[in-house]
N, C-alpha and C positions, 0 to 999 in steps of 0.2 A: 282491817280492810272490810268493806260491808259486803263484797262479794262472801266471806266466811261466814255471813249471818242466817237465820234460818228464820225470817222476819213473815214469811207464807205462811196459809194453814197446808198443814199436811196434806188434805182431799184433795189438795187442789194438784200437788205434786206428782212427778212424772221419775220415775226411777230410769237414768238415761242406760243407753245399750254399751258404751264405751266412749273414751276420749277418743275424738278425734279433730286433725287438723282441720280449720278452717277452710280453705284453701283446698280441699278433695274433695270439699260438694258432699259430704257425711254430716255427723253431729247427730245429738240425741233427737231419737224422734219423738212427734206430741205423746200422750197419753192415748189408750186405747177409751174406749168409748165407756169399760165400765168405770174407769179413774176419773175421768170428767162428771159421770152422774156420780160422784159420791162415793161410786165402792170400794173398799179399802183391797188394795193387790202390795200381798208380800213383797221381798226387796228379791225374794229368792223365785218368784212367781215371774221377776220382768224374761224379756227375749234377750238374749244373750248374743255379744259380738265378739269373734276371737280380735282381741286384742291383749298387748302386754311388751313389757320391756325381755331384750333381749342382746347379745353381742353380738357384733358384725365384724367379722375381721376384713381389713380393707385399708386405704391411705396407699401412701408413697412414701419413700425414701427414711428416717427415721422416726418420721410419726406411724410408720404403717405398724398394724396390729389391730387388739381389740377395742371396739367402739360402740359407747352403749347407746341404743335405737328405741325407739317404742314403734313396734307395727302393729297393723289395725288392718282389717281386710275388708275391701270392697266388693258387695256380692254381686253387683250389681257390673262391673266388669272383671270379676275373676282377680284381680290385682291387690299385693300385697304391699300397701304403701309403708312407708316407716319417714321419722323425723327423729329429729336429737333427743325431743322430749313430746311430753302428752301434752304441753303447752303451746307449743309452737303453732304456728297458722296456717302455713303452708310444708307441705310435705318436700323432703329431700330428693327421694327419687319413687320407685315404686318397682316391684317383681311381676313379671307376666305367669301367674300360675297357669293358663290352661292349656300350654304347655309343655308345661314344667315338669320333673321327676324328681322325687326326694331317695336319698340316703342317708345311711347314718353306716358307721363301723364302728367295732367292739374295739377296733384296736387303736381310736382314738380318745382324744381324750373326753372327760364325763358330759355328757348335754352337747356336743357338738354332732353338728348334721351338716347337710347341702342340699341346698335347692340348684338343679339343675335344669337352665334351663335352653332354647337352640343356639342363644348367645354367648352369655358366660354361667359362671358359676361362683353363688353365694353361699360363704361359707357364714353357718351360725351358730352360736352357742347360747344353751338357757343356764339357768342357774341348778338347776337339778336333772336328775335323769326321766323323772316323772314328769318334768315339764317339758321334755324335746320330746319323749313320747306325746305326750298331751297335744301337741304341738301337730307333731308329723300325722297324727291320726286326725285330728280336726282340718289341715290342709287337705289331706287326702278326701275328704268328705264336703268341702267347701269344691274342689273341684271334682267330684264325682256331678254333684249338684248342678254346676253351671254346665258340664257338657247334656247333661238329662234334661234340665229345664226346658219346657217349648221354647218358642220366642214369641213374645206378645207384639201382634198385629196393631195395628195403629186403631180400629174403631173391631173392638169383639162386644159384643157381648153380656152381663154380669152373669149369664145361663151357662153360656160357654166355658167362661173361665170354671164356674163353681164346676162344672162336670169334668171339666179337664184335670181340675185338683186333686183327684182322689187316684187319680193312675200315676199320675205324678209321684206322690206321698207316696203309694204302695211301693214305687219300685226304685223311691230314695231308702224306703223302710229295706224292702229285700236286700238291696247293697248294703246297709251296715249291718246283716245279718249276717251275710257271708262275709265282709270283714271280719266279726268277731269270731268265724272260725278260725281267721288265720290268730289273730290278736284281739286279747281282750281290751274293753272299753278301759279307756284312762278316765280315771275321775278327776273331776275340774283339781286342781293343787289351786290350795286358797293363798289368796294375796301376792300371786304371780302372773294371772290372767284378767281379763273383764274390766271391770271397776273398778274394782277391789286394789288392782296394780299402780290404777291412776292415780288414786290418793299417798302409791307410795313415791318415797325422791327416786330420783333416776339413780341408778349404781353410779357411785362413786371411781373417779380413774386418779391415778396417782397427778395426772399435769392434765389441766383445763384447757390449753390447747391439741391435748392429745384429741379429746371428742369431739373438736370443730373438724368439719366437712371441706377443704380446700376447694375441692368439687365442685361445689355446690356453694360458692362462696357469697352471691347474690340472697340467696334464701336465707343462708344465715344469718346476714344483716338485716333483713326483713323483717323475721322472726323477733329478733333481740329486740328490733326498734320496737314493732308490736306489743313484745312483754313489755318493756319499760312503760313504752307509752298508758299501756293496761293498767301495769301498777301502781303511775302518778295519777290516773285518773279515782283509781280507786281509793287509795291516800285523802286524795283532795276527798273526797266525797265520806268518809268513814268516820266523821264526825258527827254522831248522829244523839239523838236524845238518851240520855242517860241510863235510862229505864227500859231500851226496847231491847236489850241483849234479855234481861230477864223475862220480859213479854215472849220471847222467842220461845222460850225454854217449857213454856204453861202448856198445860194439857188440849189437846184439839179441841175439846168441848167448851175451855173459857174462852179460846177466843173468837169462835164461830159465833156471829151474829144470830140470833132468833129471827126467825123468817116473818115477814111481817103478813098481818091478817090481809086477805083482798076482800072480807066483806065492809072494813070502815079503812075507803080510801081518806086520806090527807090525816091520819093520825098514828101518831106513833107509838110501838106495839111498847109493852110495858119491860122488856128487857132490851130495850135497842140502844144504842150507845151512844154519847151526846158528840155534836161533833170532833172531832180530831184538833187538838194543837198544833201550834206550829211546825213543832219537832219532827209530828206523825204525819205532815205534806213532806217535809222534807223527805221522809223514811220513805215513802212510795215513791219521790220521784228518784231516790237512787235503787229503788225496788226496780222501774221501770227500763232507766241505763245498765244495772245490773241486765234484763232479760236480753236487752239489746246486743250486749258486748259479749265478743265469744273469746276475750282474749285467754282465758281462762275456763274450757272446755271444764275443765274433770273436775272443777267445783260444784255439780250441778245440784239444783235445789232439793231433789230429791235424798243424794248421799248428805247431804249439808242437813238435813232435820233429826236425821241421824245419828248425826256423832254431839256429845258433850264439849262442852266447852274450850277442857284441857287438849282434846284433841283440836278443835281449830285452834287453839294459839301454838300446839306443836306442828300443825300444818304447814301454818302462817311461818314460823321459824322456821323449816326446812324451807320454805319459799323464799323468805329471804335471803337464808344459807347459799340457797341455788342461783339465786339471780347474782349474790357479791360477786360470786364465782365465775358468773354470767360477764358481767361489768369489768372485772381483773382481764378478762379474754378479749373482752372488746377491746380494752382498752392498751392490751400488746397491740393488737391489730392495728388500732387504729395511729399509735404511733411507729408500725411498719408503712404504713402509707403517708403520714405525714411527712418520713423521710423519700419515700418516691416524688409524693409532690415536690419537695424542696428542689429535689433535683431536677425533675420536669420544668420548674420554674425557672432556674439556676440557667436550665439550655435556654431555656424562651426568653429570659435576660438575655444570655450572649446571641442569639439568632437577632433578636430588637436592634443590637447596638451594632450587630456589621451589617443589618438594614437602612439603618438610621446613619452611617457613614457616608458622608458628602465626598470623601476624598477619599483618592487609592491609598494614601499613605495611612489613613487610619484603617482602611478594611486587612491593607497588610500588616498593620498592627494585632488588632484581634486577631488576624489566621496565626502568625506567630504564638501568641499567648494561646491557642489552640494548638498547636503545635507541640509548646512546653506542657501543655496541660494531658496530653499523647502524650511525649517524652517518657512526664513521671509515672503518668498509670503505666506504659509500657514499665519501668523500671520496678514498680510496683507487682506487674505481675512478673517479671521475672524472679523477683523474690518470693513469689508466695509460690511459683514453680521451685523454687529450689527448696525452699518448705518443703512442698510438697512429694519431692523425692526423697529428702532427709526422713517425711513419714513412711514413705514408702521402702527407703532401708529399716529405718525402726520395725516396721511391721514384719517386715520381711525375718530381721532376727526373730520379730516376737514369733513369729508362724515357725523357724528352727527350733524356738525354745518348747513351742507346742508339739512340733513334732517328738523332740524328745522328750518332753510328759508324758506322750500318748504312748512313746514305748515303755517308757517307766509303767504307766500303769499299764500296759497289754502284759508285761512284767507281771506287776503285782499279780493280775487277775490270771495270769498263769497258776504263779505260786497259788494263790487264792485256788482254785482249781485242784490245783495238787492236794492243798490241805482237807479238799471238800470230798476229796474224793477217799484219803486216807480214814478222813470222820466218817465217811460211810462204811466204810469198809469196816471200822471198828467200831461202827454202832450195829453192824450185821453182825458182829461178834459178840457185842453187847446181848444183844438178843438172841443170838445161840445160845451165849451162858445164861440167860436170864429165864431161857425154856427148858433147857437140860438140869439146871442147877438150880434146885429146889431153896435154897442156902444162900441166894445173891443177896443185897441189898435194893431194898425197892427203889430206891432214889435215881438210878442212873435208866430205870423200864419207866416212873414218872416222866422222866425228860423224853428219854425215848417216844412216848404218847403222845404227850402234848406239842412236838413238833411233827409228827405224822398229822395230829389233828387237826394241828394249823396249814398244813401242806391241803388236807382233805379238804378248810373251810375255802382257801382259795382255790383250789379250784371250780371249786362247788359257783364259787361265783363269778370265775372266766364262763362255766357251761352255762350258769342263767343268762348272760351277758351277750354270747354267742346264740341261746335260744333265741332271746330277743329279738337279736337283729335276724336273723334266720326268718321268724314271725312276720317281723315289720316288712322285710324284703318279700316273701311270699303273697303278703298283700297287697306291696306295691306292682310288683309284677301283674298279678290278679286283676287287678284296675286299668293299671295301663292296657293290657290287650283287651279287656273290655271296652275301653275308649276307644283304640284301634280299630275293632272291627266295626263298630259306630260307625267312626268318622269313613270308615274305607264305607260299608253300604250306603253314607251320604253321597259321598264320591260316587259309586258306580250309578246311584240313581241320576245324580245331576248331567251324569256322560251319558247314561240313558236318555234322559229329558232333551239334554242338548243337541245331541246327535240326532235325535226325531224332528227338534225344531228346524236344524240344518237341512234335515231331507226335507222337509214341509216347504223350508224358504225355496228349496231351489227346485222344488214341482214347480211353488208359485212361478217363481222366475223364466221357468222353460215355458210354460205356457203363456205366460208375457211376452214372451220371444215370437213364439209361437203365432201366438195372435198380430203380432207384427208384420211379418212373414205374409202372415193369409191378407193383412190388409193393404201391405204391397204391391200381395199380387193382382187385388183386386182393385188397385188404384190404378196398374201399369206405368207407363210410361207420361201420364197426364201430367200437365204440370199447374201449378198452383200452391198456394200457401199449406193444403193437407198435404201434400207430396216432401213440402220442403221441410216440415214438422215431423213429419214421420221419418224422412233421412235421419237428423237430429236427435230423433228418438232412440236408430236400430246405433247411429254410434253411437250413443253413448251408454248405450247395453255392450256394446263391444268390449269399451273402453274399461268397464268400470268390472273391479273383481270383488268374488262375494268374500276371497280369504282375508282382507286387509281390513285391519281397525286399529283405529288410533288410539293404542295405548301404552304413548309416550306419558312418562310423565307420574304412570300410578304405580303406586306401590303397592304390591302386595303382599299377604301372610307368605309364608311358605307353603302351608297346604294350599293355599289358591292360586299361588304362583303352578307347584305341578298339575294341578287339576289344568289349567291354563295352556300349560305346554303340551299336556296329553291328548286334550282337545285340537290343538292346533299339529300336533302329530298324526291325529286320525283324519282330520280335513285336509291334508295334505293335496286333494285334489284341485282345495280352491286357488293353489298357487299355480305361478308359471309356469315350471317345471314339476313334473311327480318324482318319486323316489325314486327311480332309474336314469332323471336327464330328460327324461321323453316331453316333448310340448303338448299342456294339456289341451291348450286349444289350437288346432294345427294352422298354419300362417297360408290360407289361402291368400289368392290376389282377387277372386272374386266376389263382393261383398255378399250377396247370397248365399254361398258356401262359408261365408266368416259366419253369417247367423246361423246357419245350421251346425257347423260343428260348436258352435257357444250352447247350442238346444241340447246338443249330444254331450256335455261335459255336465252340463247342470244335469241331465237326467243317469247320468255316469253318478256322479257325486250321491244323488237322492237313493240310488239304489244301494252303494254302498256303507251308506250311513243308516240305511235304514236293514240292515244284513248285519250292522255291528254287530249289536249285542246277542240278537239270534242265533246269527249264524260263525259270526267269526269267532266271536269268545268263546264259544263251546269250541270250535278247532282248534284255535291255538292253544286250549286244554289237554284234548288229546293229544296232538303232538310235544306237549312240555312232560306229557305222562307216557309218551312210547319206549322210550330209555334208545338201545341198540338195534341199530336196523337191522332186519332179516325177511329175507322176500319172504312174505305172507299175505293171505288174502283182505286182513286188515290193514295192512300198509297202500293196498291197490287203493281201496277207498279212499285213503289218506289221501292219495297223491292224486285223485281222480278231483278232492274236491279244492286243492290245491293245497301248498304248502305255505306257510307264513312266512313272511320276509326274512327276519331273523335265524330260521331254520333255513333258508333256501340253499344258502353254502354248501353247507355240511350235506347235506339230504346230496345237491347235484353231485358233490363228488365223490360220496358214496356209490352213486348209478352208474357214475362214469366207472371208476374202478370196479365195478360188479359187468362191467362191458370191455374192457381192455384189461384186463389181470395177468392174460395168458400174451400181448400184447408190452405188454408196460416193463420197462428197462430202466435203473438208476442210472440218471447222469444223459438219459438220450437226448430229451429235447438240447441240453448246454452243446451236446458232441455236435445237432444239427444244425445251430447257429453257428457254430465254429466251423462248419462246411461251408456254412454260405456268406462267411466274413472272407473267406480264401476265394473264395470265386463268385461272378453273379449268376444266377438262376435264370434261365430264358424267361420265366414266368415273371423275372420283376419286374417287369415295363409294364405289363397289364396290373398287377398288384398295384404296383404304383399310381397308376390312372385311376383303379378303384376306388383307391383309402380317402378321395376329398365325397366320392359318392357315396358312402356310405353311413346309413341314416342323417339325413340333413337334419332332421327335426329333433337331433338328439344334441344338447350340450358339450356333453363328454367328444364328441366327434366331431364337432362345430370349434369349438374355442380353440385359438392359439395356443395357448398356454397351456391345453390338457394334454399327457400321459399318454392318452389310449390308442390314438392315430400312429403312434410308437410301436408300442405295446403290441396292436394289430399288426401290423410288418411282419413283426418279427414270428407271429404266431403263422401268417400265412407262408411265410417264407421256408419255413420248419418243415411246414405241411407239406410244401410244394417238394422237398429234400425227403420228408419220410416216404412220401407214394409218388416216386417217376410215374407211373401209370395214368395218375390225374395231375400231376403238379399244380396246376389251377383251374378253378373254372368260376365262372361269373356267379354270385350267389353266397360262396362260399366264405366271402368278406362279411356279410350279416350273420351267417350263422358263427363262426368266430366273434364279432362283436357281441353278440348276445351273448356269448357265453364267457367274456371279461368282463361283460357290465353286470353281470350277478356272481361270480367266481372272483373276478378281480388278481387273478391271480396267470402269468403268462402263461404256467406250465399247465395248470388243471386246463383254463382255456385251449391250448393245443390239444389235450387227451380228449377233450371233450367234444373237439373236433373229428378227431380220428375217430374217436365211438360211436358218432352220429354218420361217416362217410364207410367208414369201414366195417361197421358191426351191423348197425340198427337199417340202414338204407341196403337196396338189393347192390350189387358189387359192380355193375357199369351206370348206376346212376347219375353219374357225373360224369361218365367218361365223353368222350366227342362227338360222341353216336346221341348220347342221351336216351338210349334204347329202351332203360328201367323205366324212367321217367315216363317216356312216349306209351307206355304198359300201361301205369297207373293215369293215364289220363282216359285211356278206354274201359279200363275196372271201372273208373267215378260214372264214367256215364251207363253203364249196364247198372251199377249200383243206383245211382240217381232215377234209371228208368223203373226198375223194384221198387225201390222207398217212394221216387214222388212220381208217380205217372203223370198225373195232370201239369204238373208244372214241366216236366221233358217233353206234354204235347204241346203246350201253349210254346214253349224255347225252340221245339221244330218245325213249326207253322211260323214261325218269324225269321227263322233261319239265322239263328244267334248259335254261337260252335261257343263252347263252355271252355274249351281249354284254349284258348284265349285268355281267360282271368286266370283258373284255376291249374292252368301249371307253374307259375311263377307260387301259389301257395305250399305245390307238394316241394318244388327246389329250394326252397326256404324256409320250409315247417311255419307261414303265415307270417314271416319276422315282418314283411313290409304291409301287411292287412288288419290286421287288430290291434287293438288299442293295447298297453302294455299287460295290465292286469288283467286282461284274457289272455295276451298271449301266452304269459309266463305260468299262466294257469296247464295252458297245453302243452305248454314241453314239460312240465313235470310229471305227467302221464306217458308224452311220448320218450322219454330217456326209458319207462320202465317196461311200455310194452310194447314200443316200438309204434311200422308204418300204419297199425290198424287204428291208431287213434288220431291221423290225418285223415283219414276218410270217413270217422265218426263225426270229426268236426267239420269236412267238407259241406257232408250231408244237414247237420245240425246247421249251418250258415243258411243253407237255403233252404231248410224248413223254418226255418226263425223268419224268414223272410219272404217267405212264398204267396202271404196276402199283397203284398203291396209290386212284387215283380208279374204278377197276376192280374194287377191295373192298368200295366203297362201295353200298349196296343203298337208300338212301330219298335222296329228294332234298333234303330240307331241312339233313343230313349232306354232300350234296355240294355244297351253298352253302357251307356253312360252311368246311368245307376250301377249296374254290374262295376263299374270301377272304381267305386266310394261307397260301396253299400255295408262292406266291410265292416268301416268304422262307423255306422249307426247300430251298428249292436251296444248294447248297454247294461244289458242286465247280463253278467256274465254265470249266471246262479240258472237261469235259465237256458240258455247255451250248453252246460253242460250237462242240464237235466235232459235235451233232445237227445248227446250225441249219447249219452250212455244207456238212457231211458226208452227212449222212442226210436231210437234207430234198432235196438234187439228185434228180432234174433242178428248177431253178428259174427259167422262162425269165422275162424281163421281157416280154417281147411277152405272154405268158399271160397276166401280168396287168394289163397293159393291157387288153387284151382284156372279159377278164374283169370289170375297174372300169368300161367302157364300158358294156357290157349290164345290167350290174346299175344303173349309174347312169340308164338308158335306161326300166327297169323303176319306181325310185324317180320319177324324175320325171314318169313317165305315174301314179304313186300318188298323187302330190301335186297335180297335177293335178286327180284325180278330188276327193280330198279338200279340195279349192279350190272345184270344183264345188258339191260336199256342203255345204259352209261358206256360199257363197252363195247358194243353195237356200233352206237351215235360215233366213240371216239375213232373205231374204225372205219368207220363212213365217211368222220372225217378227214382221216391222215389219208385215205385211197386219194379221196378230191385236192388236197392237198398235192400229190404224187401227180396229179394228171394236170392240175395248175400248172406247174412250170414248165412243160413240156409246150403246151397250147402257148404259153409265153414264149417261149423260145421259135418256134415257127412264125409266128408274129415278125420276132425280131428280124429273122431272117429274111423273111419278107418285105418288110423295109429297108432291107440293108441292100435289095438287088433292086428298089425302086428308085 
């Protein structure tokens, strides 16, 4: 074959990196720059590729087991591809190292490891134990490499990259230096790895179809055809001149032309060669097809100038040993499929001829002889069924007869046991006497020795064995959490990035909106082609949401997949619904109020994302770091700046039970339902009427098909059976819901009811009177008149009464006023310190709000607002930097104080108004009394006319 020849000059030669397939975009790379000017680079000088033959256990059904592979690694995507052989064209399949994990155990057998990686898991074996090390440490460092590598940008540079190289290098150099604390460097094992392997034949298997790939049965054929085709072509061509095998073999210097002189062009230098014979065109142009053809990777010119003669003709013989081999396989194969097609063909005859049947009597012919042709395979397999059970009694005795070998020998190896143990016993005697009794014979303390010695040499090399893997494991672990926390600060950066860009998008957007709005208004009512452009505009900002993107269709990693869903976890706002049900943008009917609560959800959303990583990831730090609640002044702050969704549960019902402990009975709520299945409750009919009003804008209370409308019943129903004194009152259906739509639970939602009516609120705040309530409506205004004077004189110069809005907020702790993630911000403060942190955030609402209620010049305009102003809060980080920040000093004795005098005032009102009432009603009944009398005279009067 002239591919075996070494017909080049050496200079000219490239010593390649490894074999590899055709077909993986690999292959020896050119020469470097000093090889091409002439300079001569060692064989042991080239760049080295992990490549090398290895086993692969793998297959199905009786071919499965070991299968010899040659892999080769791609640095270029982390992947470890492998084929039959170093000859083959295109690769079998390939391994995703980057990320992959490797092992290896002591208590397997020699050179076998596994690459694990999120898929499955490949099991491998080398030929030595220095080569699976070799192995596992060069993978480990092939992907240390690819996660460290920058990623090169499409146009850098040559300044860049140079400067980027040296960071790079130092901190591939530092990682294999702390590898070799865990585990020393393996040195290359010669003629297992690199090049070196390529020259050698693939491991030999006992049966040639045991090594073909079923799998992969297209490639196979590829491959084989490719070699063949290789091998005729180089056959045909290997006929060459006589004399050039020996030419090959001459020293670099005879056969290097003399450089010709440039100062006498057109003549020829006096050692230059006369031209070439025939032979020596022909020799180039199979010199040429030679470079062309890669059928035959691992021949390359450089290993090829190299070796002696006898070595390419023992090459050449294992290459044809391997291809017979090759050929014998094919050619089962191919008369396995010659009998498919036969049959394929065999149906497509008989389908032809009941096509090609003119008459029913011939098409019911062939159905018949289909029929019999059924019949007999039916009988056929009946027989090979009863085969088949005839093996499977065989088996069945063989599996008795195994069972009783296996006790014969648990048998034996009893006995064995007993004998081992008696030889111990009297080799322990052996060496009593052999200490005591100066007078033994040495020969029985020799034996004695030399099996202690041999016990001592094994295990000397279980513990190197077990070091080893010990080693290897230490450094894999070492790596992988280095990788780990990589890949995580890539991660938190990209949530960073992403989450800024999300708040940037949706300023822009709210101020898009924005600008709408303004151009609206300052369009009016005019009509015209701008008016009809601009409708068109604000709907389809309505229409359109910034959560959705179309990504049907792509696949992604796994780490991009969670990054992905983590993202679309924290944007949670751009969907319909938030994590509670709540509708993020509320369904007005007036289109005006559609655009502005769209303005208010985009600027809801910008604040939130842009507070992630500030402000939320450090909380939900400290609270994954608090362990066991206990009232402390570091819990207050906790719950002041809110609690994290995931914590919410636990934390409310913790509060709840830190509010009803002395209250709380097992089994009460079940006893109070069980009351009121026996009888109904006066208070159902209005419960009843409530449960469709309560939160419309929430899913969970809207849908047919939800739970909660249930759920609520029952809780109110409880409530109304634990306290005769209030049984129900309007209001008390949200604060129950609120507290199943974050508890989710019937029983804690009832306790958590009772703890906010009975513990936390003063004790007739619900009752008929509404007396508590009517208190705290004239605390807010002496409070409002301290904190905001200007804003109480502008509100009493227009003649706007404040508790009009703001007592539906104290009788519902805000359930129907702010947006969810403020609210629930509020009640996690108020479960812990009660009514004083409704009037921090009364007040905090309208200082938040005090410029723009300050613009407002007619009163019936500051109703209005006053009744949606609510939900333009947005920044809920703000809000509660007023009520706890800006609103100080805020003593509780104050108001106390405070609630006393004023309730002291209300109750001498009511009083009076009791007075008045009984007064009136006796004023009444007297005129009543003197009525029917003056009727009666009447009558009588008429009755004599």
């Amino acid at each position: 074959m002239e591919g075996a020849r070494g017909d080049a000059p050496e200079s000219n030669s490239a010593t390649p990196e490894c074999a590899e397939p055709a077909g993986s975009g690999g292959g020896p790379e050119g020469s470097p720059p000093e090889e091409r000017e002439g300079g001569a680079r060692p064989l042991e000088a080239a760049p080295k590729r992990l490549c090398g033959y290895l086993s692969k256990f793998g297959g199905k059904g009786p071919i499965r087991g070991w299968k010899s592979r040659w892999f080769y690694y791609d640095e270029r995507k982390c992947h470890l591809y492998y084929s039959r052989t170093a000859q083959d064209a295109n690769p079998l399949d390939s391994i995703d190292l980057s990320s992959a994990v490797f092992d290896c155990k002591a208590d397997a057998e020699e050179g076998t490891f596994e690459i694990k990686t999120p898929g499955r898991v490949i099991t491998l074996k080398a030929a030595t134990k220095q080569v699976m090390l070799y192995w596992l440490q060069q993978l480990q460092m092939k992907r240390w490499e690819f996660h460290n590598s920058p990623p090169a940008p499409p146009a850098v540079p040559d300044a860049a990259l140079a400067g980027n190289g040296p960071a790079v290098h130092l901190e591939l150099e530092q990682e294999e230096m702390e590898l070799e604390e865990f585990l020393c460097p393996v040195k290359t094992p010669p003629g297992f790895v690199g090049a070196a392997a390529a020259l050698q034949p693939a491991p030999a298997l006992p049966s040639a179809l045991q090594n073909l790939s079923l799998k992969h049965l297209g490639t196979e054929i590829q491959n084989t055809v490719h070699n063949i085709r290789g091998n005729k072509q180089a056959q045909g061509t290997g006929h060459g001149c006589p004399g050039e095998e020996s030419q090959s073999g001459e020293p670099q210097r005879e056969e290097q032309p003399s450089v010709p002189d440039p100062s006498a062009p057109g003549k020829e230098p006096a050692g230059s060669p006369k031209p070439a014979p025939k032979c020596s065109l022909a020799a180039s142009l199979i010199q040429k097809a030679k470079l062309q053809s890669n059928t035959f990777p691992l021949f390359s010119e450089g290993l090829l100038r190299t070796r002696t003669a006898q070595e390419k003709v023992a090459a050449l013989e294992q290459q044809v040993l391997m291809l017979t081999k090759e050929l014998k396989s094919q050619k089962e194969l191919v008369r396995i499929l010659h009998k498919a097609l036969e049959a394929a063909q065999q149906e497509k005859r008989a389908s032809s001829a009941y096509l090609a049947a003119t008459e029913d009597k011939d098409r019911l012919e062939l159905v018949r002889h289909k029929v019999r042709q059924i019949a007999e395979l039916g009988r056929r397999v009946e027989a090979l069924e009863q085969e088949r059970e005839s093996l499977v009694h065989t088996a069945q005795l063989r599996e008795q007869q195994v069972q009783e070998l296996q006790l014969h020998v648990q048998l034996l190896m009893d006995k064995n046991q007993a004998k081992q143990q008696v030889i111990y016993k009297l080799s322990e005697k052996v060496t009593q006497d052999f200490t005591y009794l100066p007078d033994q014979p040495p020969e029985a303390a020799n034996r004695d020795f030399l099996s202690q010695q041999e016990r001592l040499e094994h295990m000397k090399d279980d513990m190197e064995a077990f070091r080893t893997q010990n080693r290897f494991l230490n450094s894999e672990i070492h790596q992988v959490t280095k990788i780990w926390r990589s890949v995580a600060e890539k991660q938190k950066a990209l949530l960073t990035k992403c989450a800024y860009l999300q708040a940037r998008n949706c300023q822009v957007e709210s101020k898009y909106l924005a600008g709408l709005r303004r151009l609206q208004e300052a369009l009016g009512d005019e009509a015209g082609e701008c008016s009809e452009l601009l409708r068109q505009l604000i709907q389809e900002a309505l229409q359109w949401e910034a959560g959705e993107a179309p990504a049907d269709g792509v696949e992604l990693s796994p780490v991009r997949e969670g990054l992905r869903r983590a993202l679309l976890t924290r944007a949670s706002a751009g969907s319909e619904y938030d994590e509670y049900g709540f509708l993020t943008v509320p369904d007005y009917e007036v289109e005006d109020l559609k655009l502005l609560a769209k303005i208010q959800v985009l600027e809801v959303r910008s604040h939130h994302l842009l507070a992630l990583e500030a402000v939320e990831r450090p909380l939900q730090e400290r609270w994954a770091a608090l362990g066991e609640l206990a009232p402390s002044a570091e819990l207050k702050q906790l719950l002041r700046a809110g609690v994290p969704r995931e914590h919410r549960p636990r934390v409310w019902k913790w509060l709840v039970h830190l509010r009803v402990r002395h209250l709380h009975a097992p089994g009460r709520y079940q006893e109070l339902l069980s009351r009121g299945q026996a009888c109904d409750h006066p208070a159902a009919r209005q419960i009843e009427l409530d449960l469709n009003r309560t939160f419309p804008n929430n899913k969970h209370f809207t849908c047919p098909t939800s739970s909660f409308p249930d759920k609520l019943r029952r809780v109110l129903l409880a409530f109304a059976w634990q306290n005769p004194a209030i049984g129900y009152c309007q209001g008390l259906n949200r604060l129950a819901a609120i507290a199943l739509l974050v508890l989710d639970e019937e029983e804690s939602a009832f306790w958590c009811l009772v703890a906010i009516v009975e513990t936390i609120m003063p004790a007739d705040y619900y009752s008929k009177t509404l007396t508590a309530s009517q208190v705290d409506q004239r605390v807010l205004q002496d409070l409002l008149s301290e904190k905001l004077p200007r804003l109480m004189a502008h509100l009493g110069q227009q003649q706007v009464d404040l508790s009009l809005i703001t007592f539906n907020w104290f009788l519902v702790v805000f359930a129907d006023s702010l947006i969810s993630d403020i609210l629930l911000r509020v009640w996690d403060a108020f479960l812990y310190e009660g009514t004083k942190v409704v009037f921090r955030y009364a007040l905090a609402i309208f200082k938040y709000n005090e410029k723009q209620i300050l613009r407002l010049q007619d009163g019936l305009e500051i109703y209005q607002y006053l009744r949606l102003f609510t939900k333009t809060i947005c920044d809920g980080r703000k809000l509660t930097s007023i009520a706890f920040n800006d609103m100080n000093p805020f003593p509780m004795r104050q108001l106390q104080q405070q609630r006393a005098a004023h309730r002291e005032r209300l109750e001498a009102e009511l009083r009076e108004l009791e007075r008045l009432k009984v007064e009136f009603l006796e004023r009444q009944a007297s005129c009543a009394r003197a009525a029917p009398e003056a009727c009666a005279i009447d009558d009588d009067a008429d009755g004599e006319a």
